[in-house]
N, C-alpha and C positions, 0 to 999 in steps of 0.2 A: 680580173680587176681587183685590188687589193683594197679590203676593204677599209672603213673609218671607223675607228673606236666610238662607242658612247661617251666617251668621256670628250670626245673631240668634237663629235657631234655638239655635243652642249655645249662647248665653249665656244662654237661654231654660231650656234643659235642666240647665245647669250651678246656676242659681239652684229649680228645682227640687226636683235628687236633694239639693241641700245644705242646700234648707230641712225633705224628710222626715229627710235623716240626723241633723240635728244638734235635731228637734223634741223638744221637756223637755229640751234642754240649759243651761247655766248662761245666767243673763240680767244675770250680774254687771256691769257697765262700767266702763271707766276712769271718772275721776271726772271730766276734764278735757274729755275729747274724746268721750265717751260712746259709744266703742267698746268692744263686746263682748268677751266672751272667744271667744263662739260664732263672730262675724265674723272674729276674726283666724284663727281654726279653719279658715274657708270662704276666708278671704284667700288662706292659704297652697296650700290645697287647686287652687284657682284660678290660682295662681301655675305652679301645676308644671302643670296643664293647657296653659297657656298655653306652657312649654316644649316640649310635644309640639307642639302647633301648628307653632310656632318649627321642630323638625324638619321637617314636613312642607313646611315651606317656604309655611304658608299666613298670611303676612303679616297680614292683613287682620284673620283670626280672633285671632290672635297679639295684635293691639294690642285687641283689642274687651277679651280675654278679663285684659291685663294695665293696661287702664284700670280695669274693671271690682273687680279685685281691688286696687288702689287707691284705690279708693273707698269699697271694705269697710273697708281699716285702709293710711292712710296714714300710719302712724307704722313701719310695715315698711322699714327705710332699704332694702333689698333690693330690694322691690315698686316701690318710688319712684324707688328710678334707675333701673331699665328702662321705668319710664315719662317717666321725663324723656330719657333715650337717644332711644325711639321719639318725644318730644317735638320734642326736636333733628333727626331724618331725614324727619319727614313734610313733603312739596313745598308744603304748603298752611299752614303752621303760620308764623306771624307771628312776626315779628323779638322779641315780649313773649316768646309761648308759647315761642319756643327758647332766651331767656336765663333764664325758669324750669324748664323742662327741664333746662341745666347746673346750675342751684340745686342743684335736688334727685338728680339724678347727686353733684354737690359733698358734701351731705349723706353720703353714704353711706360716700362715699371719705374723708372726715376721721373719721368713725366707723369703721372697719374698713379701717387702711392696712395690714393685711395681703392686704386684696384686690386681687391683683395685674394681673388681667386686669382688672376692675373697674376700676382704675386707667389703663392703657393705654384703655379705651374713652373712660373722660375730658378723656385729655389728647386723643386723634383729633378728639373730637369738639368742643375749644376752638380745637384747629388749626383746624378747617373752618371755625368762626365766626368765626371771626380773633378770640380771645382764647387768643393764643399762651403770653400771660403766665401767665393761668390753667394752660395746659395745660403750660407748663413746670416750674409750679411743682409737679404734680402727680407728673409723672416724674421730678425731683428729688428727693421724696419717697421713693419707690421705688427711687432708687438708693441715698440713704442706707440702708432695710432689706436692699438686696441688695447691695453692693460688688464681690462677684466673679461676679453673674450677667450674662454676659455680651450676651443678647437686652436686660436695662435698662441697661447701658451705653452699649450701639449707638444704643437709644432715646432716651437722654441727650445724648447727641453727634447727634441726628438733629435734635431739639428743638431744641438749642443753635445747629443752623445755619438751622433754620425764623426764630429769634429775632436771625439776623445777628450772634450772638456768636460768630464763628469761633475765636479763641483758645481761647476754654472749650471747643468742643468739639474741638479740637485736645488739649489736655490730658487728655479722655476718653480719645480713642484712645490715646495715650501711655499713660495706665493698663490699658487693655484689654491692649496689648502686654505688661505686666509680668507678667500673669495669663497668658496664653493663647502669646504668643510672634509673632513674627511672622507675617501673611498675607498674602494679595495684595490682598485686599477692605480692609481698614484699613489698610494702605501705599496703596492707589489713593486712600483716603479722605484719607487724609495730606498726599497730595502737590496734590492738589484745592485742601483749604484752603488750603498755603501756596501756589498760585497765587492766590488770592481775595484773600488778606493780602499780594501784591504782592511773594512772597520764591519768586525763579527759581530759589535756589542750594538751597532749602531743598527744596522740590521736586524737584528730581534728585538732592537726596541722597536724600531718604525712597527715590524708587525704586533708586537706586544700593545702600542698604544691601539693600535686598531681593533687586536681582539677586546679590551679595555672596556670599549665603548658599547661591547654587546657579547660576553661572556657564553650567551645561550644561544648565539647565531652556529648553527651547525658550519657553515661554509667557514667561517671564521677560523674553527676548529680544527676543519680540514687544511686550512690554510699554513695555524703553527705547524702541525704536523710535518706537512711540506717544506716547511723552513728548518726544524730540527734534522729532519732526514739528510738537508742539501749539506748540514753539518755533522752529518755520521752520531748524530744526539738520538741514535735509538729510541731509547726509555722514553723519550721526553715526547717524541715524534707517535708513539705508541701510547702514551698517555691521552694525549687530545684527538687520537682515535676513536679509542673506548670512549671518550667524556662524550665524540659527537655519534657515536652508539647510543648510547643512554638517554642523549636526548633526543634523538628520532629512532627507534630501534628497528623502524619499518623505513626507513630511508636505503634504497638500492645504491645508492653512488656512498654512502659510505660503507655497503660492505664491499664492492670494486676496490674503493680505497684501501682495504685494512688488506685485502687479495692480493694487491702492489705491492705494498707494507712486506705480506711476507714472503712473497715472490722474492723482493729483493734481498730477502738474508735468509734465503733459501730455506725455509718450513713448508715445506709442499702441500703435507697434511693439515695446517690450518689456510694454506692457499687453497686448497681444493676445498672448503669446509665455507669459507666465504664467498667463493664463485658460484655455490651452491644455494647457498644463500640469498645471492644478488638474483639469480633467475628465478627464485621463488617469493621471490618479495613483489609484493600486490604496487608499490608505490614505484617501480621501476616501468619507464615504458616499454614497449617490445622492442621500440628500434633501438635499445640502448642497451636491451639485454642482450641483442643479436650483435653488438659491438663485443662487449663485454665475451663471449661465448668463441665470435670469432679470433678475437688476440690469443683468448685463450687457446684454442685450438690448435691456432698457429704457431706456438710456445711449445708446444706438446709436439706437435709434428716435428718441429725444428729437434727436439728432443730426442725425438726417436721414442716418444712414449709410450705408455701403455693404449690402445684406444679405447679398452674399455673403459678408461675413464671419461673420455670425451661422449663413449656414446651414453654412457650414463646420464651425462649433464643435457645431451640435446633429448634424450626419452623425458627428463624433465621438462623441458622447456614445450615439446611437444602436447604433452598431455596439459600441460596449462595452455597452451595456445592453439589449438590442434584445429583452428577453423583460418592461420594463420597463412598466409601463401608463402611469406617473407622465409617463416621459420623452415618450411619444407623447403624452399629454393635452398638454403645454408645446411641444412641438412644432407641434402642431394650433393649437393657441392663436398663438400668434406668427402663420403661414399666414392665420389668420383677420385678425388686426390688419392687415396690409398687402394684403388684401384677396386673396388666391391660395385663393380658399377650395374650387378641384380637389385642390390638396396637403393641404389641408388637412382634407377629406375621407377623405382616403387613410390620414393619420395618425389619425385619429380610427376608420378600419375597421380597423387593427392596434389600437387601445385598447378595442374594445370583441369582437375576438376574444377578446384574453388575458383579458377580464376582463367576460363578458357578462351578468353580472347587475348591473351598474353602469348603473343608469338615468339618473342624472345624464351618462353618455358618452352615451349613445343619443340621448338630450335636445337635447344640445352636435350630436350627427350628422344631428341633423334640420332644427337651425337653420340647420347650415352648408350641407345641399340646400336649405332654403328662401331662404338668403340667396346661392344661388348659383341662384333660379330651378330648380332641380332639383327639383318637386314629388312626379313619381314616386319617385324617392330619399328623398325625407322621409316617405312614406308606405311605402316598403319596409322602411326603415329602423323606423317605429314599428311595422310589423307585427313586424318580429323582436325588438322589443324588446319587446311585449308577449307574447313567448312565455315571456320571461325574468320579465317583473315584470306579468304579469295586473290587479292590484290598483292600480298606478300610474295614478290618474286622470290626471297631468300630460301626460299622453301624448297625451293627445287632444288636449292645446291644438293640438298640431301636427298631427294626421290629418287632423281633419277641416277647420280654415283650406287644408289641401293640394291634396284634393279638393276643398273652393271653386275655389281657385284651380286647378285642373285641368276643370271645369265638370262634374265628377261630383258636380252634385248633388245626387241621389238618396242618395248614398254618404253626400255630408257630414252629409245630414239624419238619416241613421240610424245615424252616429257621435257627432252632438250629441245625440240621444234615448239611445244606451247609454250614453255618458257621465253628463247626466243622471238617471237613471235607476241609476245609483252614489253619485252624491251626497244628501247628507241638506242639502237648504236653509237648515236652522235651523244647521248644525254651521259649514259651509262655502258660508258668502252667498255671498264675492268670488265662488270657481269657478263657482259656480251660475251666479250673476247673469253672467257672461264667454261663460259656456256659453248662455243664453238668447239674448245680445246678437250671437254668432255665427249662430245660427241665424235670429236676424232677418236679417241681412247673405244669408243664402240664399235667404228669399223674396223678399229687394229682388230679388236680380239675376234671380230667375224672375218676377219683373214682379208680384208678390201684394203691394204694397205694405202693404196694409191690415193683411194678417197679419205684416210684417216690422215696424210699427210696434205692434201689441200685443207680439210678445215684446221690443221696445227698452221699451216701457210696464212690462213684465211686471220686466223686468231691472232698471228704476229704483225700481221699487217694493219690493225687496227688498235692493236697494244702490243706496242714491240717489245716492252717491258714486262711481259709475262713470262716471267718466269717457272713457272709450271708445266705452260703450252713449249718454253725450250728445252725444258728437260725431257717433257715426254716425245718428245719430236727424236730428243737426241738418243735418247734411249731404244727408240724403236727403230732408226737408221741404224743401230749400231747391231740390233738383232738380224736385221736384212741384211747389213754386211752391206749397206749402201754408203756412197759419200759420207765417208767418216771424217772427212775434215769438217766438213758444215757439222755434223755432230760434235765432235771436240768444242768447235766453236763457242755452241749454244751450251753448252757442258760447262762450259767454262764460265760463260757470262751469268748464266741462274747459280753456279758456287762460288762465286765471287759476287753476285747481291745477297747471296743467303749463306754464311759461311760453316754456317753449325746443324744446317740441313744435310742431315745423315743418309735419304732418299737421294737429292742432288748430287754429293758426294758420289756414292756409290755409282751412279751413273758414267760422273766420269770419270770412274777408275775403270767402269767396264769400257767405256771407248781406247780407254786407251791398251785397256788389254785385247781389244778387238784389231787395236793394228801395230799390236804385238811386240809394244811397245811394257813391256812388265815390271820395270821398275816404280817406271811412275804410276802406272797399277796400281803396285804393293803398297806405295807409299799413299794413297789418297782411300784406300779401301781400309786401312788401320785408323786411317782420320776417320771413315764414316763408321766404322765399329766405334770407335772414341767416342762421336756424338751422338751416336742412339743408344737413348732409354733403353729398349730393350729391342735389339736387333733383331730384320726380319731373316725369314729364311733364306730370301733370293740374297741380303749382303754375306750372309754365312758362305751359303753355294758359292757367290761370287768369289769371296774371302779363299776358298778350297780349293777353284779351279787356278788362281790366281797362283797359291802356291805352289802348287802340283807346276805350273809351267815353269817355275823358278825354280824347280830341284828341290822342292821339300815336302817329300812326298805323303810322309806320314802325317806332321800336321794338317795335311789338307786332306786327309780321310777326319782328322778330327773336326774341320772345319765343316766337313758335309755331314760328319753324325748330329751336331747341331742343329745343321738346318732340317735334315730327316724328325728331328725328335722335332719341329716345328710344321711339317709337311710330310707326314710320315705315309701319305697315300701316293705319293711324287716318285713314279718307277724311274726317272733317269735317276734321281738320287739314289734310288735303292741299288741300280745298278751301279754307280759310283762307287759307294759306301762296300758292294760287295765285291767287286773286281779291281776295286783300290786305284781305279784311273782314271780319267778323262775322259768325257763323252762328250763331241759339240750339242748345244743344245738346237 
């Protein structure tokens, strides 16, 4: 039986209770449009249902219920432009239906120009469609009813610059000021335009009058600064630096500032001298110095820098904040990027001390023993984390891959059944179907093919879009030398949703060297060399047997020394590598 939407449901219910409520009520009608009195009754009723929706944030219902009531009595100018609003934002709604949509939005707003947010929604939404005109003319509207409201000024002057009339709205802000008095937000806007209108002088005055007004305000400071710089005025931009140094010399965001400063005309040694600074000033918060720390970082990495400069500045930041969770999470993190992932380790056992029901740390501590080969660590790790968070299915992703990878698998197999066995299949496919597709990976390596290919079956069949469960599905038929076209297939479809996965790739370069087919091999097995970081053994071996079948025999002894210096315990490769040929595996 196919079932009924909630949303139909309610519209269902709603036409209903409205047709017992309003039953012997007048059957009077316009004369013109043959709407009810009773309908506009149930219009309105409908209308404010459709509000609560709108609350709940249930979209869907929201337009069912404010079509619907549009349809009751579209002479509602009210009813009509929420439905030409919603006309205008839906993804599917044709270049007609969204310029009838503003129509009847337009309707409403030239009948009731006291509706003032009603009006703002129409000018947004002529912005979006690029009828700017329209939607200026709209908020010009509403600046004539409001003069001195200062959010339809701003609007006015905002419009004005969507519409490339900068002078006009240059002249806004000029009025805003007359009302309100000067700020730093309509001087910054001020001074913006007369750059845009090609007037340098007119621009450092705007900010000149501003700093004027309060010479000792540090922002102020920072502010000429920023205006000098925008003008390659150095000296001048480094002048009101130091001034707003001197007068707060414990102030953090001005040493960031003057760090920018010389970041940008490349002094590294007084950049590095202020970054130092900024992290050790008592008046900066932690979450700004961990901003500050991170650009940093990331500056330097792009670089190719030193790190021992970086690790200098986080041993700072540590030792001033060393009860800190944030500082060690970013610490850990950097350790990870450059690959130290013992330190990094380390840092992540001080973040999930101070802080051990943070499962997202634990998570981050598992990946980093899994990504440092530590698999009893990633499993020590997720036991103690699930003493903390019980309920956290994520957790398993890593236990039991750990014990795979440990060849406890007994262990895995009765971590992928608790897991499962948490999960609801219908709620949470992806996990399920991830979880299935693991546990097939356990039979392959206990040699039960048959049963590691029903749960890759089992796994597709409830997310047919796993691509994970298609590569290893395809990967392991390609090993048995079974139905290699179904392999190809799914080979195909997981590196064509994943293009830069270098594991996928290789897979089907091996299918198609499996039916001996070696060109396209060649060609798909250099792509997966291309997109791995740091290629595994099995793409090298693949990469060697690969050539070796295409006549080139000696790079492919270089291709397997490779993989041997990555698996250097691997007797077929030794044999390989010593008999300089081909062994099926």
């Amino acid at each position: 039986m196919k079932k009924i939407s909630r949303i139909t449901i309610a519209v269902l219910l709603l036409m209903l209770v409205m047709g017992q409520a309003m039953a012997g009520g007048s059957k009077k009608k316009i004369v013109d449009l043959g709407i009810t009195e009773q309908d506009k009754r149930k219009a309105e009723y409908i209308y404010l249902q459709a509000q609560a929706y709108k609350a709940q944030d249930s979209i869907a219902a929201y337009f069912d219920l404010i079509k619907y009531a549009y349809e009751l009595d579209s002479t509602n100018t009210a009813i009509a432009f929420y439905y030409g609003y919603l006309m205008t934002l839906k993804d599917n709604s044709t270049d007609l239906e969204k310029d009838r949509g503003l129509q009847l939005m337009k309707r409403h707003v030239d009948a009731h120009p006291e509706d003032y947010y009603e009006a703002t929604y129409f000018s947004d939404a002529c912005m979006a469609l690029k009828r700017k005109d329209l939607g200026l003319a709209a908020i010009e509207k509403q600046a004539e009813i409001n003069p001195t409201k200062t959010e339809v000024q701003m609007r006015l002057a905002a419009a004005y610059v969507r519409n490339n009339k900068y002078a006009e709205a240059l002249k806004v802000y000029e009025k805003i000021e007359e009302f309100e008095g000067k700020s730093t937000e309509v001087t910054a806007y001020k001074a913006a335009l007369c750059s845009e209108l090609g007037d340098t002088l007119g621009a450092i005055t705007e900010i000149r009058n501003l700093y004027n007004t309060a010479p000792a305000n540090v922002n102020y400071n920072l502010i000429m600064s920023e205006l000098f710089k925008q003008y390659n005025m150095q000296d001048s931009a480094l002048f009101y630096l130091d001034r707003a140094q001197q007068l707060e010399p414990e102030n953090g965001n001005v040493y960031f500032a003057k760090a920018q400063y010389y970041d940008e005309i490349g002094d590294s040694v007084n950049f590095d001298k202020q970054i130092y600074n900024a992290l050790v000033s008592n008046d900066l918060p932690v979450e700004t110095k961990l901003d500050v720390l991170t650009q940093y970082t990331q500056t330097q990495l792009m670089r190719n820098d030193s790190t021992e400069r970086v690790n200098n500045l986080f041993k700072v930041l540590v030792a001033q904040h060393p009860h800190e969770p944030k500082v060690h999470e970013l610490y850990s993190m950097y350790y990870s990027t450059v690959k130290d992932y013992k330190h990094a380790i380390e840092e992540l056992g001080y973040e999930v001390d101070l802080d051990p029901t943070n499962a997202e740390a634990w998570q981050r501590l598992m990946v980093v023993n899994i990504l440092d080969d530590n698999y009893p660590g990633a499993v020590k790790a997720a036991e103690k984390a699930l003493e903390y968070n019980p309920e956290n299915l994520d957790l398993y992703r890593y236990i039991a891959p750990s014990y795979y990878q440990m060849k406890e698998y007994d262990k895995a197999i009765e971590t992928y059944d608790k897991a499962l066995a948490m999960v609801d299949s219908t709620d949470n496919v992806d996990l399920y179907s991830d979880l299935l597709c693991g546990k097939g990976d356990v039979f392959i390596e206990l040699g039960d093919s048959a049963r590691g290919f029903d749960y890759y079956e089992h796994a597709l069949r409830i997310s047919p879009g796993n691509t994970s469960a298609m590569n290893n599905y395809a990967y392991f038929l390609s090993l048995c030398g079974k139905d290699l076209d179904k392999a190809e297939s799914m080979a195909a479809k997981a590196v064509y949703a994943n293009p830069n996965n270098a594991t996928f790739i290789d897979t089907y370069a091996w299918v198609f060297f499996k039916k001996k087919n070696y060109d396209m091999a060649l060609l798909y097995i250099k792509s997966a060399i291309s997109n791995a970081d740091s290629p595994s053994a099995d793409i090298y071996e693949h990469y060697g047997d690969i050539l070796y079948m295409t006549g080139n025999h000696d790079e492919a002894v270089v291709q397997w020394e490779k993989a041997l210096e990555l698996e250097p315990t691997k007797e077929l490769l030794q044999r390989k590598v010593v008999d300089k040929t081909y062994y099926e595996k």
